[in-house]
Each structure stands twice: as C-alpha cells, then as structure tokens.
TORZATI-213498 format. One record per residue (C-alpha): residue in one letter; x, y, z. Coordinates in steps of 0.001 Angstrom, whole numbers, padded with zeros to 6 digits, always signed. Layout:
<recs>
aXYZ/...
</recs>
This chain:
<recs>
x+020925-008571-006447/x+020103-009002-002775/x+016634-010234-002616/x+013962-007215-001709/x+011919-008847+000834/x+012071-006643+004143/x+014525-004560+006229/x+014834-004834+009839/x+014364-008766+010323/x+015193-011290+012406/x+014938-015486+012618/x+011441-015223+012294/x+011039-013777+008695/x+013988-016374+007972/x+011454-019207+008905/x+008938-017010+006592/x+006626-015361+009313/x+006677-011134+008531/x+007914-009453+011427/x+006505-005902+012994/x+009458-004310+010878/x+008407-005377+007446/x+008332-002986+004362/x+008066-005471+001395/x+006916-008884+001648/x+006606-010970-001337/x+002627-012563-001350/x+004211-016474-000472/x+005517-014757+002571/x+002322-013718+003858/x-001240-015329+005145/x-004791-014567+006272/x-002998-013878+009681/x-001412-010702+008514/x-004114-008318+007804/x-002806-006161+010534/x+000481-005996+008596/x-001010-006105+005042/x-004690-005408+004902/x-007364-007540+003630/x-007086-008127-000187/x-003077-008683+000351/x-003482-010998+003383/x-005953-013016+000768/x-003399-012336-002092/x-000951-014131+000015/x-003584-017030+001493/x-004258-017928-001487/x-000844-018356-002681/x+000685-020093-000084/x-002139-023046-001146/x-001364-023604-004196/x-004268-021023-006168/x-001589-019584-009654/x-001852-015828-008107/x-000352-013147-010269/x+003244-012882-008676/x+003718-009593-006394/x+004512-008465-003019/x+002897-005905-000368/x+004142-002489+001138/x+003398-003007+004539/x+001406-000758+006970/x+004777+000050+008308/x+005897+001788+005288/x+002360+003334+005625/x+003125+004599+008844/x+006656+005198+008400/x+005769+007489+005426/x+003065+009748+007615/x+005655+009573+010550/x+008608+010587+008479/x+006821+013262+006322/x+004851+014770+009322/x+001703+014324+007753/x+000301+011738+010853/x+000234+015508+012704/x-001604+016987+010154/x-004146+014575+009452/x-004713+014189+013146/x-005042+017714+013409/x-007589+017685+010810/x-009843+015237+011554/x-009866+015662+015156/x-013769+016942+016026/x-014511+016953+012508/x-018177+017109+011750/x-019063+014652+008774/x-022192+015882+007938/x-020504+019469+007720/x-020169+018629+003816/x-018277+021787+002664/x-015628+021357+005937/x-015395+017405+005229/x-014740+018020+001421/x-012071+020817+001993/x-010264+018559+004551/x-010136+015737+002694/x-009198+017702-000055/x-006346+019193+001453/x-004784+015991+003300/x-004743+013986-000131/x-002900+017381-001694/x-000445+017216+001045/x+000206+013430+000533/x+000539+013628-002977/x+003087+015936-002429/x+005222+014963+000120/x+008328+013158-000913/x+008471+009615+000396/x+011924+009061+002334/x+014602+007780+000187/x+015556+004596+001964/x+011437+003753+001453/x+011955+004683-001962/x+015024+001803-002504/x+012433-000557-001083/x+010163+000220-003279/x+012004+000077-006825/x+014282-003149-005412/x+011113-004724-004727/x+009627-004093-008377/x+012989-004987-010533/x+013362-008130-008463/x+009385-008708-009853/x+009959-007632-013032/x+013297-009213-013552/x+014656-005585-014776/x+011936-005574-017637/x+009260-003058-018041/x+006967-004992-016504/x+002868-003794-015964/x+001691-003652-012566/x-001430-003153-010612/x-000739-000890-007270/x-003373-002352-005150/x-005035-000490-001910/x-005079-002918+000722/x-006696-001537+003848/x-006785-003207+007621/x-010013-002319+008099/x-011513-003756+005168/x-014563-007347+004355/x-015306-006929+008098/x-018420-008253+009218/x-019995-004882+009725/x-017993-002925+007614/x-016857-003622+004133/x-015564-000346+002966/x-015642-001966-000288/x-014590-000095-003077/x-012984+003254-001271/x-009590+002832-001754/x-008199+003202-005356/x-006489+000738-007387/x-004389+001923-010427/x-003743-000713-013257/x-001005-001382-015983/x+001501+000935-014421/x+005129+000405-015603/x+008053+001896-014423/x+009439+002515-010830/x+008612+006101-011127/x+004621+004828-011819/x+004903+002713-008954/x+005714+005142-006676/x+003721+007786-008322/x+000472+004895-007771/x+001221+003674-004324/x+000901+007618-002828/x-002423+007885-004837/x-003183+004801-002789/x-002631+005863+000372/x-004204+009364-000243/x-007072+007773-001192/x-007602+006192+002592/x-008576+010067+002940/x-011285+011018+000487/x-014432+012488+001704/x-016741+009392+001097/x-014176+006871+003564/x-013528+009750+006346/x-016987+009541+006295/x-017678+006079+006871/x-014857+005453+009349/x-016477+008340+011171/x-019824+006499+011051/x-018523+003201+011788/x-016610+004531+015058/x-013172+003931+013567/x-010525+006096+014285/x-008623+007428+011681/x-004994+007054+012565/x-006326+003402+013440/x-007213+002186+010330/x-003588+001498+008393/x-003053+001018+004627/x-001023-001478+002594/x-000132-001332-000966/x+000356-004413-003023/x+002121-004663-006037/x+000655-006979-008832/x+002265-008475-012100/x-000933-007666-014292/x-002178-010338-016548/x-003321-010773-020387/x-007066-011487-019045/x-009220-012868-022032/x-012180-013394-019322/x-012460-012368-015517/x-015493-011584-013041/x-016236-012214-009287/x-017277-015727-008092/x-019816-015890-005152/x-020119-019052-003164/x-023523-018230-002059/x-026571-015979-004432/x-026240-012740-003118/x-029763-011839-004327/x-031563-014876-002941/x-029113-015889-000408/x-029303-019515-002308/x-026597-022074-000608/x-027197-024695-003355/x-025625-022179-006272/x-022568-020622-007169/x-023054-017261-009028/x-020409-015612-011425/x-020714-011952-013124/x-018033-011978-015405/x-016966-009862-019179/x-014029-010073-021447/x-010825-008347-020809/x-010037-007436-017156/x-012457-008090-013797/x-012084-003679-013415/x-014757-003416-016129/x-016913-005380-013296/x-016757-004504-009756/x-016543-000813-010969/x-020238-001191-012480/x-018816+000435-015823/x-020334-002770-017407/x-023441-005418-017222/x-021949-008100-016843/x-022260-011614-017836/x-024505-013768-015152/x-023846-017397-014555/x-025767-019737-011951/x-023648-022551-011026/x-025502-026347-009538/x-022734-026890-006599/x-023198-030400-006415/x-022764-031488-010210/x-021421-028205-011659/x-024396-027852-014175/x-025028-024171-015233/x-028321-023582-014636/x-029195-020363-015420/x-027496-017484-017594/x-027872-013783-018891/x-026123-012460-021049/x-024754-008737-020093/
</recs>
C-alpha cells in the first residue's frame, strides 16, 4: 500500500517538514511549529511525539483539507455570506445562522479524492482492522494567551469504520460554526474565514485511569505543586464536567502527594 502521508509534496516533506500542500500527516511528522497547518491539540499531539512521550498513534487532516473542503463544496461563500455584519447579540439571527451553516456542512459531500485521503490514511492506522478512533477538533486559533476557546469544537470517540470517520471529521468542522464559538470569535476580533480547522485522527486506548495534569495550581496559582483531576475509564468523563473528579496535589521537588480528595 503506498504510504498515506500527504499529496502534493516536495523534498521538504521527504526530510519530514509538512509542506503548504499537506492533507494527512502522520503525528511524528509534525511539531509545535505547525499549528497553522494543524491546530493546537495536533501540533502538541505531534510535539510530544517526536520526543519520545508513547502518544496514541494517529495522524492530522490538515487545514488544507479544511479549506479545500469549503472551497470545493462552495460553502467558504456561504458562510462568508452569513456571517458578514452579523450581530452576535441578535440571539435568534446568530442561532438560525449557525444553525443553517452546520446543516449545510453536514450535508455537503466531501470531494472524492479528499475522501481517498481520508480512508488510506485510517487503514494504513488501523492496519485494515476495525480499529476505534477518536476524530479530534484541532483548531488554529486555539490555548492562545487571550483566547482559549477551550472546549468549542467537538470531539467524537470510539468511532470505527471509514464511513464513521468521515461521518466524525464533518461534525468536526461544523462544529467551528455553532452559535457559542461564532460568538466568541466575534468577541475576540477574529475573523471567521481566519480561524482554520484540523482534524486528527486518534487510535483510542483501553484507559483504566486518565485526567488532566497541571504544572502549576490553577486555584492558588501555587508553583511548588503539581495538581491532577483524574477518574477511571477515559479523561472525556473529566474535562466535560460530567464527573467530580479525583484531586491529587503533587510536592514537585520530591514527588510526595500531599493532599487528596476523593471525587
């Protein structure tokens, strides 16, 4: 099988740097440098893989295929058309605009050749097996210093099947356009058409324990600790607030835990 990783490249993805023409690029092919190309949480994905860190195997659909989709589809015309002089506080107009742009993405057909990329990319993942994937949002405008837009794009877990995967990665990118993110891109002074979306592609794993780690106490803003909120199965069940999670407070210098509640 000829290895999925982009179409369109030259020497430079041969010497493993992503070029502008990138659809799908496999996570040890990418870096922190390439959040224009990949977004945030896929430009980590990838950081943290190229170090050493055992990721979960997957690989990113670029924000070219993102804007290759809009382009081919004619939806970049509509959405511009849409949200150009749109009124955010005008709830009723913002929610039947957003409404209607995520209809017409969800039911636009994505252009075959996009389409090959996409399924090539997943059997050469899941070595032909019906493998369980997370479709990942990955936005370019996302952990920014004064703007997180945490949390507004969706993420879509144990998804098998190429049909799934594509099914997933248009729920992604429709979800760049739901009423609560027009509305803080608005606020925030980003333009719409600006702001570009990547998809990433995730082997799922069999997750006895997970949680998010912070270096620093976000309550106290305590440099001395590390604090984890963690539960058992999958991390979802935490950053979505569907649980209390467990609290750990972690001595940096020795390791000790010193301090606990349980969720």
């Amino acid at each position: 099988m000829t290895k999925p990783i982009v179409t369109g490249l030259d020497q430079d993805m041969r010497s493993g740097v992503p070029t502008a023409t990138s659809y799908v690029i496999p996570f040890d092919r990418i870096g922190i440098r390439d959040v224009p190309l990949v977004g945030g949480k896929n430009a980590s994905l990838g950081e943290l893989t190229r170090i050493g860190i055992p990721v979960p195997p997957g690989f990113a659909l670029s924000v070219v295929f993102y804007r290759e989709f809009l382009n081919e589809t004619g939806l970049i015309a509509h959405i511009r058309e849409q949200l150009t002089g749109l009124d955010t506080n005008d709830v009723e107009r913002l929610q039947k605009v957003g409404k209607d742009i995520r209809s017409k993405i969800l039911s636009s057909e994505i252009p075959p050749h996009l389409i090959e990329q996409i399924a090539e990319g997943y059997l050469e993942l899941s070595r032909g097996a019906a493998l369980p994937v997370a479709v990942r949002s990955s936005a370019t405008a996302e952990d920014l210093a004064d703007a997180s837009f945490a949390g507004q794009q969706d993420t879509y877990l144990n998804v098998v099947g190429e049909e799934k995967v594509l099914e997933c990665a248009k729920k992604c990118i429709a979800s760049l356009f739901t009423d609560r993110a027009i509305s803080y891109r608005a606020k925030k002074g980003f333009d719409h058409l600006d702001v570009g979306l990547s998809v990433g592609i995730q082997k799922m794993v069999n997750s006895e324990a997970a949680g998010v780690m912070f270096t620093i106490d976000p309550d106290s803003g305590n440099e001395n600790v590390i604090v984890i909120d963690s539960n058992w199965g999958l991390g979802e069940s935490v950053v979505s607030g569907k649980v209390i999670p467990d609290k750990f407070y972690i001595y940096k210098r020795t390791g000790e835990i010193v301090g606990s509640r349980i969720g």
